[in-house]
N, C-alpha and C positions, 0 to 999 in steps of 0.2 A: 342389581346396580340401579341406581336412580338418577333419574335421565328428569336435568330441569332445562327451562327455557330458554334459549343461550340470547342472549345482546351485544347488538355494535354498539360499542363504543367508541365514539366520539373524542380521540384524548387528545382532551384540553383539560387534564384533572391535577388535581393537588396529588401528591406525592402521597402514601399513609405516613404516619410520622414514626409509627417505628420500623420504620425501612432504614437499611445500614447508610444510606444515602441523604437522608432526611432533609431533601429537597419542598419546601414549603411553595416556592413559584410555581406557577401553572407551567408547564411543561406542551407545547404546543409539538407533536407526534407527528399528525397523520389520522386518517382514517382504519381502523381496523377492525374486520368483524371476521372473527375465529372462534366459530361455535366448541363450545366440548360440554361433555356429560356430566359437570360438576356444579355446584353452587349458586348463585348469582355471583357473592362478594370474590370467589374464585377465580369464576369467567371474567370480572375486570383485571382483577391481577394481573392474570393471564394475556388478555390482552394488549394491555400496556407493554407485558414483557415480550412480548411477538414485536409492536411494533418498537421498542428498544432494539429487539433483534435485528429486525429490519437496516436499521442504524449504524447496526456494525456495534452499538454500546453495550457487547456483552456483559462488561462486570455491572452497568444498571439495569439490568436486564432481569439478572440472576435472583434481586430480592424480590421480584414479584411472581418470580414462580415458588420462591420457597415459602412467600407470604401466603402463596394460594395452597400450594401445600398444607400447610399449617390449621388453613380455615376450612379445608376442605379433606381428608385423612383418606377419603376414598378418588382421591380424584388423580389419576395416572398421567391427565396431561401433564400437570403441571411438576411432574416429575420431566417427562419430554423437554419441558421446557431448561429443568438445568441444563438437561443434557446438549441441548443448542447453546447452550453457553459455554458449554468448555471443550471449543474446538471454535477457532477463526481459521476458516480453510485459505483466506485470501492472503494471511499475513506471514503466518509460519508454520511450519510444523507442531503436534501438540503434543505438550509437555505430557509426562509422565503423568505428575500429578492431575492435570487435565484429565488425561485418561480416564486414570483412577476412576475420578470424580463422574465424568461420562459412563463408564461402565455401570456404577455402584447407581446411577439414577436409571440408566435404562434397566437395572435389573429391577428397581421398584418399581419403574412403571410396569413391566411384565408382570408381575406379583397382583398388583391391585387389579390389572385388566381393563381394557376401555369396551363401551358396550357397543361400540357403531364401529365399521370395517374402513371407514375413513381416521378416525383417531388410530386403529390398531396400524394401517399403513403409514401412518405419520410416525409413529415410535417403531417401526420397522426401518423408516427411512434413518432412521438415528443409530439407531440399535448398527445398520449396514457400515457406517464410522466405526463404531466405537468393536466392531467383532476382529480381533487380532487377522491380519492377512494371513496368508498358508498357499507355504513356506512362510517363515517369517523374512521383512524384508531384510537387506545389509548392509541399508543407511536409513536414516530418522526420514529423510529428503524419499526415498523410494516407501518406506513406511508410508509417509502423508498421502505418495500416490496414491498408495493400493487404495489408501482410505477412500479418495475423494471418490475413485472411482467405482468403488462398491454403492458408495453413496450415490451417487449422482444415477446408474443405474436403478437405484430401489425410489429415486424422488421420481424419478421418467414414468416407473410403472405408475406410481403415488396421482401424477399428472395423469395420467391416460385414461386411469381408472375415474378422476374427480375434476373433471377439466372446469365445472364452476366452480373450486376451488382455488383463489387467486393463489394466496397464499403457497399452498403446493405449487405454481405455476414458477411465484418469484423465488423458490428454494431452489427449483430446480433450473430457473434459470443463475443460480451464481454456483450453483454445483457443475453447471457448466463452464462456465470462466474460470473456477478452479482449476478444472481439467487441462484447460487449454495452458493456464497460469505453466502449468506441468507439463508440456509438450514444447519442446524449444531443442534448435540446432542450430551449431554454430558453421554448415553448411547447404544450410536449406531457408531458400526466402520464409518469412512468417507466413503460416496459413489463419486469417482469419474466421475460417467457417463457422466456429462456436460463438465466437463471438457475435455474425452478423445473425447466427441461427436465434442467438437469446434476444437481440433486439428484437428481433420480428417477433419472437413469443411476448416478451414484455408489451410491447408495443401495440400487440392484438386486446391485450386485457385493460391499458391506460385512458382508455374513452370512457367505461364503465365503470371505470376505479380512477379518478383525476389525481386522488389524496393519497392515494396509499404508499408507503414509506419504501415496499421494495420492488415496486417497479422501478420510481424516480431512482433510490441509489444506486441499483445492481444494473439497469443500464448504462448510468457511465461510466462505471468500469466496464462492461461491455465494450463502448466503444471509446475506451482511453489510448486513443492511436490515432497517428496523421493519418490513416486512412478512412476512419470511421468517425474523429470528434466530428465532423460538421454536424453529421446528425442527430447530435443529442444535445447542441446549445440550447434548444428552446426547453426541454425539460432540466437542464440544468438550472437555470433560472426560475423555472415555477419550483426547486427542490427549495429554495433560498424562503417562497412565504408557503412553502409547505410545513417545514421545521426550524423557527427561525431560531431558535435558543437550542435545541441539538448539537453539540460541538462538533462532533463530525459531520452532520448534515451539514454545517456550514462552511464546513471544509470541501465535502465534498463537489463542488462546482467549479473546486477548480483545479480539477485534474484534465477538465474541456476545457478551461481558460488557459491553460498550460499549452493545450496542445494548440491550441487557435493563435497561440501568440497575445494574448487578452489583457497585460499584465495589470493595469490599474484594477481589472478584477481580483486577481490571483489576488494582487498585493491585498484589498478590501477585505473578501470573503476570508482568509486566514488569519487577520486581525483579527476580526469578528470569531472567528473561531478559538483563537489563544484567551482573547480574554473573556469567553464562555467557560471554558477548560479553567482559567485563575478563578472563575466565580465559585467552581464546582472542586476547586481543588481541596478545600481543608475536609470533607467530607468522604474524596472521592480521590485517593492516593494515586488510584490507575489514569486522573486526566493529567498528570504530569506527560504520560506519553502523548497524547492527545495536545499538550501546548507544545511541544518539542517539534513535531508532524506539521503541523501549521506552520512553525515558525520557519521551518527549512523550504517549504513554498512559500512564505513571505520574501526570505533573502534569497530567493530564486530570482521574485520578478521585481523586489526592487532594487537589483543588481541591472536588470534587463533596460529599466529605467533611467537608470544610471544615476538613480537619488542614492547618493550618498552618506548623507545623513542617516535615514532610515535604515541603511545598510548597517551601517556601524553601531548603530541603536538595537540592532536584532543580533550584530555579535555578541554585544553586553551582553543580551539579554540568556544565551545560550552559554556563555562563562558565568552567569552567576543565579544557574538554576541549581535548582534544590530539591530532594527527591530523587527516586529511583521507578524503574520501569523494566524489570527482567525478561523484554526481549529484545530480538536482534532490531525490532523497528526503532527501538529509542538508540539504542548505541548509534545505529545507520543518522538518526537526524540529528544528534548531538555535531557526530564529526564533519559529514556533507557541508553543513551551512560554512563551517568556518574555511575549510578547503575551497567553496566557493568564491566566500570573500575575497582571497588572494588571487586565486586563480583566473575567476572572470574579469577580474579589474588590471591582470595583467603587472600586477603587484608578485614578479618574482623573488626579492630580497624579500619581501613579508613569507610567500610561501616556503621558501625555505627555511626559516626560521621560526617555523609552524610549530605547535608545539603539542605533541601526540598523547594520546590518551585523555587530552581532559575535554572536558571539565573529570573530575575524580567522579560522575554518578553512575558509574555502571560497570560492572567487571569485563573489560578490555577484553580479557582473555578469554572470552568467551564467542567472542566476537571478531573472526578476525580480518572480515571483507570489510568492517565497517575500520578497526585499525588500518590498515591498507590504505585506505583515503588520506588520511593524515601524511603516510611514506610518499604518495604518486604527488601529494602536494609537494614535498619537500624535495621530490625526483627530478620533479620535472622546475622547481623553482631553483633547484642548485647547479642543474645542465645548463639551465638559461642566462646563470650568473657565473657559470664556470670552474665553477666547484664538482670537480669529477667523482672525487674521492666522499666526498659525501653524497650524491646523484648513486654512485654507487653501492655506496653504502643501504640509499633507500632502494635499491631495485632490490637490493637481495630479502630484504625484511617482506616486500612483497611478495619473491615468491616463496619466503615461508610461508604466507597465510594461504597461497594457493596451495602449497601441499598439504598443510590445516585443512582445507576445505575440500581438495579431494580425498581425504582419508574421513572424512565425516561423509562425503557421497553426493555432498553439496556442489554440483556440476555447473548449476546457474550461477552462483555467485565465485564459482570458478572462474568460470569463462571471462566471465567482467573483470577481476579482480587481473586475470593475467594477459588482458587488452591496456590494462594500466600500468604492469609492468615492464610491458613490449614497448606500452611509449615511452617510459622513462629510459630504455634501452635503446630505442630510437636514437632521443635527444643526444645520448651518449657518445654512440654512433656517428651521429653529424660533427657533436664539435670536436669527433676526434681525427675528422676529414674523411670517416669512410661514407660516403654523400649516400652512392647508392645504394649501399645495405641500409643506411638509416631509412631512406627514403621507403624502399622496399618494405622495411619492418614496421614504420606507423603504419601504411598503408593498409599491410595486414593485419594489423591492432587497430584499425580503425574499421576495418571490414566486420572482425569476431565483435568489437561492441556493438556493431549495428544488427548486427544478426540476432542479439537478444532484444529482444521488447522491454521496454524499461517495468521494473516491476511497480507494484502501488503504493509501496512506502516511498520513492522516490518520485520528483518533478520532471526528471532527467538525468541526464548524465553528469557529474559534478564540472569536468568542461570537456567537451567530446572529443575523441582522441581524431576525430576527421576533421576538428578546427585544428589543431598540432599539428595535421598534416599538410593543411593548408598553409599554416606559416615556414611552413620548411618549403615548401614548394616556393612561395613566395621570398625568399631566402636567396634562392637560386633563378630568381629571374623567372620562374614559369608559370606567369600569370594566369593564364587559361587555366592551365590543369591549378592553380591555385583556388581561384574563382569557381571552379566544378565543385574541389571540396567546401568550399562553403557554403557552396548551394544544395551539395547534397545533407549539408545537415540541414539550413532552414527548409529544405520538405520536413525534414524531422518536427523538427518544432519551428514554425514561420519566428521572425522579430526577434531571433537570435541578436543580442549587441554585439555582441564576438564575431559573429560571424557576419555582419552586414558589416562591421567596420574592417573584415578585413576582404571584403569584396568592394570597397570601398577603396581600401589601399591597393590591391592589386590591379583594379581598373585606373589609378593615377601611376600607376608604376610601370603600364603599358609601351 
């Protein structure tokens, strides 16, 4: 095997022009130097495609490992490299064909062989995903575990063994936030450990690496929580003239402005990011998700705002997208934003006359936490308006999706999904005078959402079942204990509108 001179590159480079992508603008990355035993024209491929990885842009990721392939016939990383691309541990569980795909490149790279014990650990740490669990698991959801955590142990070793190896450092620091992604009770306070553990790993390597693409990203998901955003706003901001045309780097900043309450960010950085995503769209069919994602943290914070305009201009804009995105993330931003709309602005005749499943871009039924949002709009907007028999109608559609979602194993977006049904059951409850079962049952539906960590397709909660508890309380005269629930959510997220205004109305209602 022939072992050439490997090079950092620097990428700020032109795209090759027969990449599926055919991106001609300078693409400004990040710094990344990720030696392997292959080519020159290879090792930039390959590069680039590390730091796309880096980015979370697996599907632009994928031609420059196939492109290194190609140039290179003996070269194993850049089989590795598919294989990082067809698995997003942070978003979903991996498709079949994912699999596939994963399996069939880590079996090339074994085949060709890498010649140095750091490459061969690197495709061990892949190979540890893509090797079926045993027993096999008895959901897709317990499946993804076993993966991550095979993984995440073989990148620990990868790190111990190569610790100037950043690279190895930033895999295995989001192999840890996976983990954690997977560890949730809807009886037990959050434990942050993994999360403050990967900061501090990130965070040791960012002095000597300022540029590099997966320290900046996989830290703030690291600390995407009121407990931990403070400390990652200033690297949030250097992520913005680290990748400034990256659509997800430009997203990603404000999952910290989310939590900080930041909203003229949010609103900023996600603009910027949809219309990167439209630039790259007629090229690149997967950044349809990618404008979707954005735009549902656009109408997060300029809802927060209370710019209306811009509100109603980002509904447009979600009824008359075009294109498809075959996971649960796109369906999740399709529905979220427009439930918002109605919900946060306290527009109950609009929410109940919500209108489910659309826009038509994606198979509903495939999806059915993300339908569900659509029913808790029109649950909680036909209690509010008086309409029982439809209120009722939508609690039961939602707990179809909950039992949809525990017969797939899917316990996370259980839980959420039947914290939404509780309050729509709630609402029920109260206007049909039974005060203190209703009261009793947000309370408890406001406890199970609070007990999951919001996941990272999401800004938040579409409107938190502890502000609903708060206006029932406030309802009955009980200002105090109203005021608590709305303070107990802005610790959640500070600059809550919903919820300052009704800590607002409860302190005049004294």
């Amino acid at each position: 095997m022939h072992t050439r001179t490997s090079l950092t590159t620097v990428l700020c480079l032109l795209f090759p022009a027969g990449l599926a992508n055919a991106q001609h603008d300078a693409q400004q990355l990040g710094e990344v130097h990720f030696p392997v035993s292959c080519t020159e024209q290879a090792q930039q491929e390959i590069e680039l495609g590390v730091a796309q990885l880096h980015h979370m842009m697996y599907e632009q990721a994928r031609p420059h490992f196939e492109a290194a392939a190609q140039s290179d016939r003996r070269c194993a990383m850049a089989h590795w490299g598919i294989a990082m691309t067809s698995f997003q541990p942070l978003w979903h569980p991996t498709s079949e064909e994912n699999l596939e795909r994963g399996r069939a490149a880590v079996q090339a790279a074994r085949e060709l062989g890498a010649p140095t014990e750091r490459e061969q650990a690197h495709i061990a740490a892949v190979e540890a995903f893509f090797t079926d669990p045993a027993p096999p698991a008895d959901s897709r959801a317990a499946d993804h575990e076993a993966r991550v955590i095979a993984w995440k142990q073989a990148l620990r070793d990868l790190h111990e063994d190569h610790r100037e190896d950043v690279d190895a450092a930033a895999f295995y620091g989001l192999s840890k936030i996976a983990y954690a992604q997977t560890q949730f009770s809807p009886t037990e306070e959050p434990d942050y450990t993994q999360q403050r553990q990967t900061g501090a790993l990130l965070l040791s390597y960012l002095d000597h690496h300022p540029r590099h693409p997966g320290l900046h990203h996989y830290l703030l998901h690291a600390y995407d929580s009121a407990e931990l955003a403070a400390g990652a706003e200033e690297v949030a901001r250097a992520y913005d003239d680290l990748a400034p045309e990256t659509v997800h780097a430009l997203h990603m900043p404000s999952h910290i402005f989310v939590r900080l309450g930041q909203w003229e960010e949010t609103a900023e950085f996600n603009e910027r990011s949809a219309a990167a995503a439209l630039r790259h769209a007629e090229d690149d069919p997967d950044a349809i998700g990618h404008y979707i994602h954005a735009l549902d943290y656009a109408m997060y914070a300029y809802l927060q705002m209370e710019d209306a305009e811009n509100a109603r201009r980002t509904l447009e804009r979600i009824h008359d997208v075009e294109g498809t995105w075959p996971v649960f993330a796109f369906a999740y931003g399709l529905a979220a934003p427009q439930a918002r709309y109605y919900l946060e602005r306290g527009d109950w005749e609009g929410a109940a006359r919500l209108e489910p499943r659309q826009p038509p871009a994606t198979d509903w039924d495939a999806y059915p936490a993300a339908e569900a949002i659509f029913h808790y709009a029109r649950g909680i907007g036909a209690a509010r308006t008086g309409d029982l028999g439809q209120a009722e109608t939508e609690r039961e559609r939602i707990d179809a999706a909950v039992e949809a979602l525990r017969e797939q194993g899917d316990d996370y977006w259980a839980y959420l999904t039947q914290a939404l049904g509780d309050a729509v059951e709630a609402w029920i409850l109260y206007e049909r005078g039974e005060t203190e079962r209703a009261l009793m049952l947000m309370s408890e539906a406001a406890d199970l959402e609070a007990s999951m960590e919001k996941h990272p397709i999401t800004p938040g909660e579409v409107l938190p079942v502890r502000e609903l508890h708060g206006d029932l309380l406030l309802r009955e005269g009980r200002a105090d204990e109203a005021i608590a629930a709305y303070e107990a959510s802005l610790e959640r997220t500070p600059n809550r509108r919903y919820a300052e205004a009704g800590v607002e109305r409860a302190r005049a209602g004294r």
